[in-house]
N, C-alpha and C positions, 0 to 999 in steps of 0.2 A: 802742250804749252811751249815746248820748244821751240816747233814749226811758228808759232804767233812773235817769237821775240824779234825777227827781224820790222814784222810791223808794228811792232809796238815799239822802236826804236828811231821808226821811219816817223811816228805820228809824233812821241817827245822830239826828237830833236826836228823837225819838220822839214823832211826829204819828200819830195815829191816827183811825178813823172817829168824827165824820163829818168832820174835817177832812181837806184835802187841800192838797199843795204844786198849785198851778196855774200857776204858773213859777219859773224861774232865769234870772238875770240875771247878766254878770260884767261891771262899766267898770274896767279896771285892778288893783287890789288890791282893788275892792271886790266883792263878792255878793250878790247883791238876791234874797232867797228868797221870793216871795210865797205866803202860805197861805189858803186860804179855805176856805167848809163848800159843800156842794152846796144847790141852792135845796129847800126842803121838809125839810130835816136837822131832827131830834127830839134834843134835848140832855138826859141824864138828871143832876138837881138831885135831892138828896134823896131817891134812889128815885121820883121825879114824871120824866117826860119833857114837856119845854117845846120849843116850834117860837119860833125867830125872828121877831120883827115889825119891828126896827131893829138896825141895823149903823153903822157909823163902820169908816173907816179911820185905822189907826191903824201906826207904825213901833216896832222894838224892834228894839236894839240889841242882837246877840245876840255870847257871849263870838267870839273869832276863830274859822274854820276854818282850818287850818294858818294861811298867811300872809294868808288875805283875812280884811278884814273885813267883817261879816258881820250884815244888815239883813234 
């Protein structure tokens, strides 16, 4: 069951390729859902598909899941 929650987290909040959940976290009521893309991911803009050069981490506050809240 463990191993399935990152897709079952992918399918509620609807992440799709080339992102991916790469972890869950829980401190108390809260849920830390980290998402990232695989190294080398081709992102389509425009009908153009672009490769990543620069990243930033960044947090978003996302609405609650049941009682957690949910980063």
């Amino acid at each position: 069951m463990i191993n399935e929650l990152p897709r079952f987290f992918e399918k509620i909040l609807n992440i799709n390729e080339p992102w991916r959940i790469e972890k869950i976290e829980q401190d108390g009521n809260k849920v830390n859902i980290y998402v990232n893309f695989k190294r080398g991911a081709k992102f389509e803009i425009n009908g153009k598909r672009y490769g990543a050069y620069d990243t930033v981490k960044k947090t978003w506050r996302h609405l609650n899941l049941f009682q957690y809240e949910t980063y």
